[in-house]
FIDO-610521 format. One line per field, with one value per residue (C-alpha): residue number from 0; x, y, z. Coordinates in Angstrom, 3 decimals, m for minus. Each point is the difference from the previous one (the first is absolute). Layout:
# residues N
num = (NUM / ...)
x = (X / ...)
y = (Y / ...)
z = (Z / ...)
This chain:
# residues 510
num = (0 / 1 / 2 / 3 / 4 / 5 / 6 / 7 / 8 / 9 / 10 / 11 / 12 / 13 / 14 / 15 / 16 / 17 / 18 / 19 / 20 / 21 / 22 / 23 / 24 / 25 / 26 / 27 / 28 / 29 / 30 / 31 / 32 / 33 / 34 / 35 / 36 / 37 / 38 / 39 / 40 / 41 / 42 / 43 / 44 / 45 / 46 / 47 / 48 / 49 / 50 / 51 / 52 / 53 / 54 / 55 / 56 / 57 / 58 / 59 / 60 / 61 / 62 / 63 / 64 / 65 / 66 / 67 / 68 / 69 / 70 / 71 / 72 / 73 / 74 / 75 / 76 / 77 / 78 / 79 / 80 / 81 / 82 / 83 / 84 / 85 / 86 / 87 / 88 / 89 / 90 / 91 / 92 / 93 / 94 / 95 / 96 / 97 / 98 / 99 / 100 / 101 / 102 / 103 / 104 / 105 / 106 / 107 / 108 / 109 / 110 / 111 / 112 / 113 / 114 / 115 / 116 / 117 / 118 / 119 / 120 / 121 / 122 / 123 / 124 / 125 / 126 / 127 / 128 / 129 / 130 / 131 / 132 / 133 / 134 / 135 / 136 / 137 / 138 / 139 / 140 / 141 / 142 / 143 / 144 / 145 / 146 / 147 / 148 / 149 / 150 / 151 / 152 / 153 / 154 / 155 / 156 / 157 / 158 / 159 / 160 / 161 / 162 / 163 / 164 / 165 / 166 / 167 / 168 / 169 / 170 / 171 / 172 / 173 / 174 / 175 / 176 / 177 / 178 / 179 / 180 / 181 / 182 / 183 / 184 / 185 / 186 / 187 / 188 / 189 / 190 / 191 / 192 / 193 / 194 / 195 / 196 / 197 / 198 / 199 / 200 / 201 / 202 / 203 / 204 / 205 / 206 / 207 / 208 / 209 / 210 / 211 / 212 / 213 / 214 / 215 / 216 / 217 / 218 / 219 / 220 / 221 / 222 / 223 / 224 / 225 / 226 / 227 / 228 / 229 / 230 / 231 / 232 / 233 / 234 / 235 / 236 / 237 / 238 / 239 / 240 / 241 / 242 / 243 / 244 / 245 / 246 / 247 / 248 / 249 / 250 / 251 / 252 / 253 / 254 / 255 / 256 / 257 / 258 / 259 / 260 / 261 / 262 / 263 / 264 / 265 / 266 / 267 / 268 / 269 / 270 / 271 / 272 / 273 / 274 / 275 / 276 / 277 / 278 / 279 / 280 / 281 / 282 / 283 / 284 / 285 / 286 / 287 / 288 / 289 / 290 / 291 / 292 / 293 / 294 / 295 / 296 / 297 / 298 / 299 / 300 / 301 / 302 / 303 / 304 / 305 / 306 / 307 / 308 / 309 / 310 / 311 / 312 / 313 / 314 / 315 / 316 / 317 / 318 / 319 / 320 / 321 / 322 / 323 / 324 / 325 / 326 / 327 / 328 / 329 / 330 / 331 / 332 / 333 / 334 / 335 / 336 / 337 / 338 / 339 / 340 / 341 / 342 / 343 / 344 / 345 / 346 / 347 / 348 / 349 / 350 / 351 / 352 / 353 / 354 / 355 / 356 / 357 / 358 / 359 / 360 / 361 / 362 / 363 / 364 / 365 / 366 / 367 / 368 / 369 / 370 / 371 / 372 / 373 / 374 / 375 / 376 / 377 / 378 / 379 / 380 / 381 / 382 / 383 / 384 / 385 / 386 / 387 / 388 / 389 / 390 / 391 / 392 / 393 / 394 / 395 / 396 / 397 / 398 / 399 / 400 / 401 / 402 / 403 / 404 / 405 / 406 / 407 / 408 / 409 / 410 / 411 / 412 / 413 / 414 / 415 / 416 / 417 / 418 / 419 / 420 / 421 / 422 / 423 / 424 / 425 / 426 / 427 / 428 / 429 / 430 / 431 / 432 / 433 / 434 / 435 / 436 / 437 / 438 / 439 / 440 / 441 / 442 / 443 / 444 / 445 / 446 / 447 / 448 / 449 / 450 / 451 / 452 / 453 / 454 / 455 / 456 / 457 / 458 / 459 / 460 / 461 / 462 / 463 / 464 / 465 / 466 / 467 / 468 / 469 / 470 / 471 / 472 / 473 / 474 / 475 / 476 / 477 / 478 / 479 / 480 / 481 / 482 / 483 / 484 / 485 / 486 / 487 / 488 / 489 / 490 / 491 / 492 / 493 / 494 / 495 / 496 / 497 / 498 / 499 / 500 / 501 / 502 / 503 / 504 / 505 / 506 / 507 / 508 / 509)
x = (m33.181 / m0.939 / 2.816 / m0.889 / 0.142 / 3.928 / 0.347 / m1.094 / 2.064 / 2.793 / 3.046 / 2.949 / m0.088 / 0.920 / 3.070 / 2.543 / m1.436 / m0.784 / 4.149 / 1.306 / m1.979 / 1.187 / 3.695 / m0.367 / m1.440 / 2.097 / 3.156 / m1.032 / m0.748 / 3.513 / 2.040 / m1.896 / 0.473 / 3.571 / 1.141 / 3.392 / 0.688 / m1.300 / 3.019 / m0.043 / m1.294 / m2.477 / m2.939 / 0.734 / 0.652 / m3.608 / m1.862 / 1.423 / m0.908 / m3.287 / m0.177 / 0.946 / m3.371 / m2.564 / 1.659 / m0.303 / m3.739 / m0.667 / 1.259 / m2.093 / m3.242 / 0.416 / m0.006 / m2.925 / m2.334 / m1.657 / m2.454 / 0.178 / m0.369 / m1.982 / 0.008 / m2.236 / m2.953 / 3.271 / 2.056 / 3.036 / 0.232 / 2.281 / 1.129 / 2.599 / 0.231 / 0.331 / 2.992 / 2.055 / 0.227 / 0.630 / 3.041 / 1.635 / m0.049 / 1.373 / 2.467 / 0.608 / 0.129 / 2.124 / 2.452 / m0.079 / 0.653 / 3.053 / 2.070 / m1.403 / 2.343 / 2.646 / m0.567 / m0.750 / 3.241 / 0.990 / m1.832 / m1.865 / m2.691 / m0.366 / m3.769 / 0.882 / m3.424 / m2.186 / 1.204 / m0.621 / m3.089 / m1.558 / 1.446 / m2.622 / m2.946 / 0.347 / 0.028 / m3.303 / m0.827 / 0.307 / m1.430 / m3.143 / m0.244 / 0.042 / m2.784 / m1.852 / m3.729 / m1.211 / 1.315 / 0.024 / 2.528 / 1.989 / 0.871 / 0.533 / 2.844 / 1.149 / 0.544 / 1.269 / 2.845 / 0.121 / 0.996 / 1.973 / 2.350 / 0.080 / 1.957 / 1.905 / 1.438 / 0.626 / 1.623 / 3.463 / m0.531 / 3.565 / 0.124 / m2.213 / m0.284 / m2.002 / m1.794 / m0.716 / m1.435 / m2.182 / m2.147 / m0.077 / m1.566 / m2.162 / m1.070 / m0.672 / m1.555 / m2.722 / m0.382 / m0.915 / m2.021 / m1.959 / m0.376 / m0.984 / m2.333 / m2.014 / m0.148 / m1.430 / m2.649 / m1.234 / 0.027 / m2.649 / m1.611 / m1.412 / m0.159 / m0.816 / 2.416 / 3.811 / m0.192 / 1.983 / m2.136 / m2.826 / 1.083 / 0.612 / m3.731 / m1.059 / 2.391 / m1.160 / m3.862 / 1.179 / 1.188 / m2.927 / m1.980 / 2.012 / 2.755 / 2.935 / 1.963 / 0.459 / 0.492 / 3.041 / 1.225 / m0.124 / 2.463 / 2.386 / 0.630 / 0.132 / 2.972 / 2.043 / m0.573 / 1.420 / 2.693 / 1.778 / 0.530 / 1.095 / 2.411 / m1.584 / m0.722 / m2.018 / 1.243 / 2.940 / 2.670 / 0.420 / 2.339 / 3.330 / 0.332 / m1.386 / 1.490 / 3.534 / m0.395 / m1.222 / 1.913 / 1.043 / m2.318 / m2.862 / 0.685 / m0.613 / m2.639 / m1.868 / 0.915 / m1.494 / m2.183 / m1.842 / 0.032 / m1.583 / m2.880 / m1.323 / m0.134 / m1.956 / m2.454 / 0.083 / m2.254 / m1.689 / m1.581 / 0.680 / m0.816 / m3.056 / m1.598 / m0.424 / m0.021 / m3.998 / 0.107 / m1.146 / 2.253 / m3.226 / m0.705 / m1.396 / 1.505 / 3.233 / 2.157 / 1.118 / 3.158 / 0.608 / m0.409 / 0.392 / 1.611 / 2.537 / 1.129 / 0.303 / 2.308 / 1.457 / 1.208 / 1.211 / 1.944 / 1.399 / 1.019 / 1.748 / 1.976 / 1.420 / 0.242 / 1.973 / 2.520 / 0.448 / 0.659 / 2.632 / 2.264 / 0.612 / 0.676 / 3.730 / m1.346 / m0.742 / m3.343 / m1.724 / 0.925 / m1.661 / m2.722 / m1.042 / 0.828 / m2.728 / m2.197 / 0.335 / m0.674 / m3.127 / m1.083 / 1.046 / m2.016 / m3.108 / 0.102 / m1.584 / m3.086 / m0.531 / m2.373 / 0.040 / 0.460 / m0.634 / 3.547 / 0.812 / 0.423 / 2.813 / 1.368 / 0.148 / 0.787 / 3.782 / 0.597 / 0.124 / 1.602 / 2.963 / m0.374 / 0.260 / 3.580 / 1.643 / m0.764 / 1.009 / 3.426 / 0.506 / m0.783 / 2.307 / 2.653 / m0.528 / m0.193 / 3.582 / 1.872 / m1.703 / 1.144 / 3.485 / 0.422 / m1.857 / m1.837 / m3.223 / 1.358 / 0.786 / 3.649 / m0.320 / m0.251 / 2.725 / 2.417 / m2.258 / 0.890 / 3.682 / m0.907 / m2.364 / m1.244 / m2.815 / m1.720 / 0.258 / m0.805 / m2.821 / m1.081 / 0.057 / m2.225 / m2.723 / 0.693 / m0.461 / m3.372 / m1.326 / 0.463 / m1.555 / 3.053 / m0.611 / 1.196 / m1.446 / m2.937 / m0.519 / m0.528 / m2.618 / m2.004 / 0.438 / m1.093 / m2.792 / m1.311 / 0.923 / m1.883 / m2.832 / m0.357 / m0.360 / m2.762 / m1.999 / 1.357 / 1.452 / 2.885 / 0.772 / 0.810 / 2.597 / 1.363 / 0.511 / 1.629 / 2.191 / 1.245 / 0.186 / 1.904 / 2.304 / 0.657 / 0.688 / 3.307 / 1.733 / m0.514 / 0.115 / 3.141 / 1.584 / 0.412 / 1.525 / 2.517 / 0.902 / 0.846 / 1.790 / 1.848 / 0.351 / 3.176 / m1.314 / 2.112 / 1.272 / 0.720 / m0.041 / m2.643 / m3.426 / m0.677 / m3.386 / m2.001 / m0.532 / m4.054 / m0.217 / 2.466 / m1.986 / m3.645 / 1.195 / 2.096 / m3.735 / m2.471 / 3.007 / m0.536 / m3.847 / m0.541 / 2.005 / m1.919 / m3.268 / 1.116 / 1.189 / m3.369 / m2.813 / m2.572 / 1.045 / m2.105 / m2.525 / m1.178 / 0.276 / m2.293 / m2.314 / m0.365 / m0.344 / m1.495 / m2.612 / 0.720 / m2.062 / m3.043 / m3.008 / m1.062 / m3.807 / m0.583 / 2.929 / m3.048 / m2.942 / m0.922 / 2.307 / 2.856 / m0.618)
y = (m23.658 / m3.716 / m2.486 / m0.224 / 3.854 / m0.773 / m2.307 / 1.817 / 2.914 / m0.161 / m0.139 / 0.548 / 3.755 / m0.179 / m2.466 / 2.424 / 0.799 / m3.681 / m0.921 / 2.544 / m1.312 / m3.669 / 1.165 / 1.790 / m2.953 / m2.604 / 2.025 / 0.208 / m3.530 / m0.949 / 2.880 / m2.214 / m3.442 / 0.137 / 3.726 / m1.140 / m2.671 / 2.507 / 2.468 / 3.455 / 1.547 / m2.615 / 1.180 / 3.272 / m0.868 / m2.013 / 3.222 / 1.549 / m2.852 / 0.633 / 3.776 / m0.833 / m2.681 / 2.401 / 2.741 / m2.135 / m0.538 / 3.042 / 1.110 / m3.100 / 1.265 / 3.580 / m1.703 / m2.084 / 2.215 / 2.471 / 1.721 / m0.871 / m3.142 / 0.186 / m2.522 / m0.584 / 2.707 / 2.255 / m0.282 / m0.038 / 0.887 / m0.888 / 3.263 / 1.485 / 2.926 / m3.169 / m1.779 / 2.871 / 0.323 / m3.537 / 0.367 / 2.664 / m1.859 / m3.435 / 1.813 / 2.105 / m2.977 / m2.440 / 2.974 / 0.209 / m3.529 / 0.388 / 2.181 / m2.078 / m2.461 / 1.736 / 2.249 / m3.233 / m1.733 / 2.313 / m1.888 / 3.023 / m1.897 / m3.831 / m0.097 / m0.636 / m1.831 / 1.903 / 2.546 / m0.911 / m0.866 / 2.844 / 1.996 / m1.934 / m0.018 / 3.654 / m0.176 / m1.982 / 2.685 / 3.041 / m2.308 / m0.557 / 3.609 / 1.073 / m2.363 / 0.773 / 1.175 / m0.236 / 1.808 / m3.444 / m1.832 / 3.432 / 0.134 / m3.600 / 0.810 / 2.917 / m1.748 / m2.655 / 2.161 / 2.152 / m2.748 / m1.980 / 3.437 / 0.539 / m2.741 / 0.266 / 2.913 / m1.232 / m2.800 / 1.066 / m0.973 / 0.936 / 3.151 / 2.520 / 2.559 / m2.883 / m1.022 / 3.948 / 0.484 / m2.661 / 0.490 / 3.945 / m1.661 / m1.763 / 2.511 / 2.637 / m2.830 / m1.392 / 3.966 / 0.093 / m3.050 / 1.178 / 3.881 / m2.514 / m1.562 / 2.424 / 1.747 / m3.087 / m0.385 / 3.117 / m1.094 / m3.296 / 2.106 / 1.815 / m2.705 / m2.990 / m1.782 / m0.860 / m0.171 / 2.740 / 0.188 / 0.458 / 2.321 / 2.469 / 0.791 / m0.818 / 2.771 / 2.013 / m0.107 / 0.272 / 3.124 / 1.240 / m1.236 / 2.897 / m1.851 / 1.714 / 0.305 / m3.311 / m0.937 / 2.829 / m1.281 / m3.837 / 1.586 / 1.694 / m3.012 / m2.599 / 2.602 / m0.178 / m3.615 / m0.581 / 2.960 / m2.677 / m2.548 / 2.428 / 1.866 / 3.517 / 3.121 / 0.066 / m3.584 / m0.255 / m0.071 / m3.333 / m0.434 / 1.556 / m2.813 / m2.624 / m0.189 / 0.657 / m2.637 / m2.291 / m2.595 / 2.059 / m2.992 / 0.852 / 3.680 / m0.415 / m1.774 / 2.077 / 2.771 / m1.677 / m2.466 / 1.176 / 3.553 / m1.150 / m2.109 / 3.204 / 1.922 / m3.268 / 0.762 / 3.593 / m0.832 / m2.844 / 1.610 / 3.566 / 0.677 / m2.411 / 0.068 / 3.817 / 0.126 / 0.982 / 2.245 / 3.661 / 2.545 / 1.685 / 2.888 / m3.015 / 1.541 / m2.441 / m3.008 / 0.009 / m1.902 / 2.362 / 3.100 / m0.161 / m3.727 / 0.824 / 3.184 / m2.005 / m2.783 / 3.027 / 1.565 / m3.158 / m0.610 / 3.749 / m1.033 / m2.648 / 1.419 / 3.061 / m2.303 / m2.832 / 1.915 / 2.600 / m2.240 / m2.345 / 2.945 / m0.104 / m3.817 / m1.842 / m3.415 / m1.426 / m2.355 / 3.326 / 1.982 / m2.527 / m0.359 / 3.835 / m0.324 / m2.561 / 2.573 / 2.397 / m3.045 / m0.350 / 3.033 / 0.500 / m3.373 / 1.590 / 3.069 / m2.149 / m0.528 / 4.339 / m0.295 / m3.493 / 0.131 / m2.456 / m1.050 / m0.484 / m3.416 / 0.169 / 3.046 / m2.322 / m3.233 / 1.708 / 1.816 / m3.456 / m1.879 / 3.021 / 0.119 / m4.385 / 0.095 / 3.075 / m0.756 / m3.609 / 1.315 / 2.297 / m1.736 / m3.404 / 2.624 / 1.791 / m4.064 / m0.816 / 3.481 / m0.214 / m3.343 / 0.340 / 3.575 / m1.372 / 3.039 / 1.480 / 3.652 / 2.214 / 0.060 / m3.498 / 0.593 / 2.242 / m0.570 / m3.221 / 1.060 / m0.224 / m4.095 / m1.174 / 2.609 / m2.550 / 0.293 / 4.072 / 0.362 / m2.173 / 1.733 / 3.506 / m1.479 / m0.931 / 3.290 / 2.169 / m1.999 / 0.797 / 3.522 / m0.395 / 1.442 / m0.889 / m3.028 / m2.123 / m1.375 / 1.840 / 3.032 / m1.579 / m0.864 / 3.781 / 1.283 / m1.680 / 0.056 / 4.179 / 0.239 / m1.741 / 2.763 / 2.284 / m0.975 / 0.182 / 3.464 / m0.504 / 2.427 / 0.481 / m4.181 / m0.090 / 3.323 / m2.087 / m3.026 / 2.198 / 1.737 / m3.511 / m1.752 / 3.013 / m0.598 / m3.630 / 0.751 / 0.784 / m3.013 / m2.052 / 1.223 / 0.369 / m3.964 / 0.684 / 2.551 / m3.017 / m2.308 / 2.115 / 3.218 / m1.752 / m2.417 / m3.396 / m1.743 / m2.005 / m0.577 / m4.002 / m0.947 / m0.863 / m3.829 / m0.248 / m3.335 / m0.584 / m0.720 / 3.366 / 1.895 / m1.428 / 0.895 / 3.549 / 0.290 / m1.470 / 2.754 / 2.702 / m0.882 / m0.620 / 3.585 / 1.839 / m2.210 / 0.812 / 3.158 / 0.269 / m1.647 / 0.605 / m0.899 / m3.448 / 0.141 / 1.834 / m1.424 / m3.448 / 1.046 / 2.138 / m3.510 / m2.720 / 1.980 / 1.872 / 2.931 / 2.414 / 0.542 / 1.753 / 1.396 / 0.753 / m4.023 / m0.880 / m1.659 / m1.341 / m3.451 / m0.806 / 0.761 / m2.001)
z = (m8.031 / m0.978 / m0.888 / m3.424 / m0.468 / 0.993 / m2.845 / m2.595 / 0.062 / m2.048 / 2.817 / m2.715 / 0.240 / 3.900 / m0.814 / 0.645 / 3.688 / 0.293 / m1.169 / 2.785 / 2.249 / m0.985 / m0.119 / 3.360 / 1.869 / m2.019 / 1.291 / 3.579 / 0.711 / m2.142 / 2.363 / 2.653 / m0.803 / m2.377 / 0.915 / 1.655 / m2.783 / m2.765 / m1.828 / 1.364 / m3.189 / m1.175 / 2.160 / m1.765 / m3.679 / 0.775 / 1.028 / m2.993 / m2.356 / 1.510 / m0.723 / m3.783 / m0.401 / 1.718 / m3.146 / m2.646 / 1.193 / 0.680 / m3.653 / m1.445 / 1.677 / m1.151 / m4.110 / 1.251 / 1.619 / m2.296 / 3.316 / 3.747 / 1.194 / 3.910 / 2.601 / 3.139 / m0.878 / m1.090 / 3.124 / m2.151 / m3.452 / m2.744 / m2.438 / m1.782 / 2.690 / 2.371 / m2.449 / m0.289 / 3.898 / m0.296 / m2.132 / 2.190 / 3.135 / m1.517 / m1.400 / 3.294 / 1.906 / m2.539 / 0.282 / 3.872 / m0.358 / m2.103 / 1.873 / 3.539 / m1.588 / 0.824 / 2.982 / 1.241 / 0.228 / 2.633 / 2.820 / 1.503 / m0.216 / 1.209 / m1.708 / m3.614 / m0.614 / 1.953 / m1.905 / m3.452 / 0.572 / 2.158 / m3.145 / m1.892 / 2.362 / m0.382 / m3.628 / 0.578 / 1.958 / m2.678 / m2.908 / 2.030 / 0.424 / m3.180 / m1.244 / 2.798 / m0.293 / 2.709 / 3.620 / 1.979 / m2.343 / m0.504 / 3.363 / 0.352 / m2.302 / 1.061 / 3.405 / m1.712 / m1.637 / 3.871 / 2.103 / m2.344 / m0.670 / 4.024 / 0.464 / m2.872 / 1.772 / 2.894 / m1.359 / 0.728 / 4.077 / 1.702 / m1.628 / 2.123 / m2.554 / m1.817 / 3.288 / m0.166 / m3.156 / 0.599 / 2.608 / m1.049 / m3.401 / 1.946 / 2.199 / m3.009 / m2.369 / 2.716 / 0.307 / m3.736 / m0.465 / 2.979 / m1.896 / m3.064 / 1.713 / 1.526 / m3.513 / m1.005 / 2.706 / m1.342 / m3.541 / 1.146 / 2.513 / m2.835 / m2.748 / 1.513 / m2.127 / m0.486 / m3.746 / m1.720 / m2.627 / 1.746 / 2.488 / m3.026 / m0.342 / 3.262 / 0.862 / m2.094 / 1.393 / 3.717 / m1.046 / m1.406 / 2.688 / 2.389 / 1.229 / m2.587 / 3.509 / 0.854 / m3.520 / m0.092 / 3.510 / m1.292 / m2.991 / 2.096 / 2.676 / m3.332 / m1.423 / 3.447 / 0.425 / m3.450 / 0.028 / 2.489 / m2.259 / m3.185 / 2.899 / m1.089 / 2.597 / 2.607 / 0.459 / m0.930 / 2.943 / 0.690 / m3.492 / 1.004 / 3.060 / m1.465 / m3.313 / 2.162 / 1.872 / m2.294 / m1.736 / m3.262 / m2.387 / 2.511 / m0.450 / m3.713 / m0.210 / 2.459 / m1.976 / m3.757 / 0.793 / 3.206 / m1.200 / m3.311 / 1.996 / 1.646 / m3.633 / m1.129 / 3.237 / m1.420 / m2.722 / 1.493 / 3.142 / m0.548 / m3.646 / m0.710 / 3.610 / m0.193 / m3.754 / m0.171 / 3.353 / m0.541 / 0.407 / 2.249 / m3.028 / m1.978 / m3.201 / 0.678 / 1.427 / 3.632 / m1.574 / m2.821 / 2.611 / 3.513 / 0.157 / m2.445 / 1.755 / 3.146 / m1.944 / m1.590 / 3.556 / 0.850 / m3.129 / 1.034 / 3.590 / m1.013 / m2.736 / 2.050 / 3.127 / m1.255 / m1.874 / 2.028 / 3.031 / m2.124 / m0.182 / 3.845 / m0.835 / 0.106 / 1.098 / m3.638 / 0.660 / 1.649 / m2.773 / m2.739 / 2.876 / m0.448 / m4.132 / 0.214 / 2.009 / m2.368 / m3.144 / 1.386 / m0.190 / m3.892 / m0.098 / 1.417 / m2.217 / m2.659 / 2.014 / 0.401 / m2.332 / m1.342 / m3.822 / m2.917 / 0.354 / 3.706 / m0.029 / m2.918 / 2.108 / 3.003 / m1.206 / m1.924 / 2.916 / 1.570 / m2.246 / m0.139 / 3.832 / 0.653 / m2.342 / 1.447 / 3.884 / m0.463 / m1.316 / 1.891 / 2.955 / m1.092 / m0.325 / 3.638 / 1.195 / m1.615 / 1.088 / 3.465 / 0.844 / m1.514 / 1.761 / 3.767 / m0.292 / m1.513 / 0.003 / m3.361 / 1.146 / m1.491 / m3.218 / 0.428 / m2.970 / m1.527 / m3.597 / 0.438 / 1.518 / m1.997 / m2.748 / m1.376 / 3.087 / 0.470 / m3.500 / 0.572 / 2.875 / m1.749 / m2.446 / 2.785 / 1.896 / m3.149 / m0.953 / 3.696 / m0.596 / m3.201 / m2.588 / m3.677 / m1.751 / 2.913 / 0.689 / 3.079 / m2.191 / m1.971 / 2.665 / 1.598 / m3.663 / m0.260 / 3.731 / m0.961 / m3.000 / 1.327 / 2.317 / m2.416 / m1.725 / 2.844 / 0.889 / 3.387 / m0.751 / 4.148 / m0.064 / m2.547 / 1.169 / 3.295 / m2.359 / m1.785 / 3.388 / 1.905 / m2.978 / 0.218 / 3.864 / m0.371 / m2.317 / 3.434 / 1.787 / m2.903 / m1.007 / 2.756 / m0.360 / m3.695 / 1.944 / 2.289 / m2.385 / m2.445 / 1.739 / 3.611 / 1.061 / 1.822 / 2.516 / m2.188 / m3.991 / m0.419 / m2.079 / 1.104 / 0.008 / m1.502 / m0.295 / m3.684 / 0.244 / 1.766 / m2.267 / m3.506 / 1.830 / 0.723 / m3.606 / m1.412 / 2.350 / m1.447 / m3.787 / 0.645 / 1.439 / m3.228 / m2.282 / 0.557 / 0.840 / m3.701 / m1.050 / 2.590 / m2.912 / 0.513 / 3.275 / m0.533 / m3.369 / 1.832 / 2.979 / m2.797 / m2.086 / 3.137 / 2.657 / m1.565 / 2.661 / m2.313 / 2.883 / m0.911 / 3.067 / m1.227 / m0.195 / 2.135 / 2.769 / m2.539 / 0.192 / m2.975 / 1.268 / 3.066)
C-alpha cells in the first residue's frame, strides 16, 4: 500500500476504534504522569466518557453507511453486522465501568488506571474483531482482547485465588490460541490467503480438488479454538475458576463482552470461510450439514454441562460461570442450521443477556462484599434487608431461566422457534429439558433470599450509583420483556440482518 492509497480512504468510519484507542493511551500516560495528583474516580469516569463517544459514532456510522465500507484490500470492514457488535461491547464495557466505580473503592486493587484502561484496550480488542476480514487482523484482536482480560484477572495481586485464576486462564487461553492457530495454518495451507472472503471459494475448490479432510479437520480445530473464548464444551473448564477469582466487574465483562466477541468470530471465520465447502455428496453445504451438526453437538454439550454442573454449585461466581456455559450454548443453537434470522436471534439474546448479567452481577458484587463471602448462605434473608435489591435480583434470575414477562424469555422463544423451522426437534427437546434443570439452581438463590434467616436484619447499606444502575438493569429487563418488538424492529430497520445466503459471497456484497 502507497501513502496516497492511505489518504484517500475515508477514516471517519474507524473513529470509534480510533477514540478508544485515543482514550486508552490518553489515560495511561495521565495514570503515569498525574495518577497520584488525579481523583480516584476520574481516570474512570474518563474511560467511560470514552465508551459513550465511540457509541454515538458508532450509531452515526450505522445512519451513514448504506453498504460496507473496506479498508486496506478489505482487511477490516465496516457493516451493520460489524455495528451491532459494536454497540454490545460499548455498552458491556461502559457498564463494567460503572459498577468498577464502586467495587473499586474497596482498595483490592492499587491499579486503578491500569485498570480502566486495559478494560478499553480490550474493547479495542473485540471491536477489531468483529470488523475483521481478514485472519491476520482478527487475531491481532483477539489477542488484543486475550492479554488485556489476563491481567484483568489477575489484577487483584494479594489475593491467591486471583493469582490462581490467572495463570490457569493463561495456561488454557495460550492452549486455545495455539488450537486456533493450527486450525488456521490449515485454512492458508490450502488457500494461500488470509482474506475471509476469499478463503470461502478457495475452500471450496480445495475440496473438490480431494482434500475434503483437511478442509473438515481445519473446521473442527477453528470450533475448539473459538469455543474458548464463547466458554462452550469441549472448552469450556477454565470458567468456574476464573470468573471466581476474578474481580466481580472483570467477571462480567468476561461473561458479555468477551463471550459476545467469539459469537462475532462465529460468523466471521466459521460461517463465511466454509460457507461454499461441499458437504462431499455435492447435492449440499458442509455448513448447512455436517458443520452445523458439529456446532449443534456443541451447543448440546454445553447446555446439559453447564446446568447440570451449577446444581452442585454454592460458591455464587461458579454457579453464573456454568449459567454462562450453558448461555453459550442456547447462543450457538442459532447457528444449527443458520437461518434468515440468526443475526436478530443473536443480537436480542445479547442485548437480554448484557442487562440481566450486569445486574445480576452488581447485585452478587454489593451482597458479597457486605456479607465477606461469595457463598448462597449470603443472600440468606436479603429480602427482609434490602427488598429492592432481592426483588431486583429475582427479576435477573427469572430472565436467566427464561420465565415470561422478561426478556430472557424472549430471547429463549425466539432462539426456540428458530429451531423449529429448521426441524431440529432433538435441540430444543435438549432446551426445554436444560431450561427446566436450571429452575433448581436458579432458585435456590430466590429460596435464600426469601425463606432463609441471614445473620443479621440491619439494613443493607447500598451505594446509591450502584443501587439506581441495578433498580435501572431491573426495570430495563421487564420492559423489553413486556415489549421485545422494541428490539427487534430496531435491529430489523438499522442492521439489515435479513441475509440471503444464495448471494451472501458475490462481488456485491463485498
Amino acid at each position: 500500500m502507497e501513502v496516497k492509497d492511505i489518504f484517500s480512504y475515508d477514516w471517519s468510519y474507524l473513529l470509534p476504534e480510533f477514540i478508544i484507542l485515543g482514550f486508552a493511551t490518553f489515560l495511561s500516560l495521565l495514570d503515569l504522569f498525574a495518577g497520584k495528583r488525579l481523583g480516584k474516580q476520574v481516570i474512570g469516569w474518563l474511560s467511560f466518557l470514552g465508551t459513550v463517544i465511540a457509541a454515538i459514532f458508532v450509531i452515526i456510522n450505522m445512519n451513514a453507511l448504506d453498504k460496507p465500507y473496506s479498508y486496506m484490500i478489505d482487511m477490516i470492514r465496516i457493516d451493520d453486522y460489524g455495528n451491532a457488535f459494536k454497540l454490545i461491547f460499548l455498552a458491556g464495557t461502559a457498564f463494567a465501568i460503572l459498577i468498577s466505580l464502586s467495587y473499586l473503592k474497596s482498595g483490592e486493587i492499587q491499579d486503578r488506571g491500569e485498570y480502566y484502561y486495559l478494560l478499553l484496550t480490550g474493547l479495542l480488542g473485540a471491536m477489531v474483531m468483529a470488523s475483521s476480514a481478514d485472519l491476520i487482523t482478527l487475531f491481532v484482536g483477539l489477542e488484543l482482547l486475550s492479554l488485556s482480560s489476563y491481567v484483568l484477572v489477575g489484577l487483584r495481586k494479594k489475593s491467591q485465588l486471583s493469582n490462581e485464576s490467572a495463570f490457569k486462564y493463561v495456561v488454557s487461553g495460550s492452549i486455545a490460541t495455539a488450537v486456533l492457530l493450527f486450525g488456521m495454518s490449515y485454512v492458508y495451507g490450502l488457500t494461500g490467503t488470509t482474506h475471509i472472503y476469499e478463503i470461502s471459494f478457495r475452500l471450496a475448490e480445495a475440496g473438490m480438488a480431494g482434500y475434503q479432510f483437511l478442509v473438515y479437520t481445519a473446521f473442527a480445530f477453528l470450533a475448539v479454538g473459538l469455543a474458548f473464548k464463547i466458554s462452550a464444551a469441549p472448552n469450556h473448564m477454565w470458567a468456574p475458576d476464573v470468573y471466581q477469582g476474578a474481580p466481580t466487574p472483570v467477571t462480567a465483562f468476561l461473561a458479555v463482552v468477551s463471550k459476545a466477541a467469539g459469537f462475532a468470530l462465529i460468523f466471521r471465520v466459521m460461517m463465511i470461510s466454509f460457507f461454499n465447502v461441499s458437504d462431499g455428496t455435492g447435492s449440499g453445504r458442509f455448513f448447512f450439514e455436517e458443520g452445523s451438526l458439529y456446532l449443534g453437538l456443541m451447543a448440546a454439550a454445553s447446555m446439559i454441562i453447564g446446568n447440570t454442573m451449577a446444581l452442585r454449585q454454592t460458591n455464587v461466581k461458579r454457579m453464573m460461570a456454568y449459567s454462562g456455559i450453558a448461555q453459550a450454548g442456547y447462543l450457538l443453537v442459532p447457528f444449527v442450521p443458520p437461518t434468515s434470522l440468526f443475526f436478530s436471534e443473536v443480537i436480542f439474546y445479547l442485548f437480554g443477556y448484557l442487562l440481566v448479567s450486569f445486574g445480576a452481577f452488581a447485585v452478587i458484587m454489593v451482597v458479597s462484599r457486605e456479607q465477606e463471602t461469595e457463598d448462597l448462605k449470603g443472600f440468606a434473608g436479603l429480602y427482609h434487608r434490602s427488598p429492592v435489591m432481592a426483588i431486583a435480583m429475582s427479576i435477573f434470575l427469572l430472565s436467566l431461566a427464561g420465565i415470561p414477562i422478561t426478556v430472557g424469555f424472549f430471547g429463549k422463544f425466539y432462539l426456540f422457534m428458530g429451531t423449529l423451522v429448521v426441524e431440529n426437534y432433538w435441540l430444543a427437546a435438549i432446551m426445554i429439558i436444560t431450561s427446566v434443570i436450571s429452575y433448581y439452581y436458579y432458585f435456590g438463590i430466590i429460596r435464600q433470599m426469601y425463606m432463609r434467616t441471614g445473620t443479621t436484619e440491619a439494613p443493607m447499606v447500598v451505594p446509591k450509583g450502584i443501587w439506581t444502575f441495578i433498580l435501572i438493569m431491573a426495570i430495563a429487563t421487564v420492559f423489553f420483556g413486556a415489549f421485545p418488538g422494541l428490539v427487534t424492529d430496531y435491529i430489523q430497520i438499522h442492521f439489515n440482518p435479513s441475509f440471503d445466503f444464495g448471494n451472501m459471497l458475490s462481488p456485491s456484497s463485498q
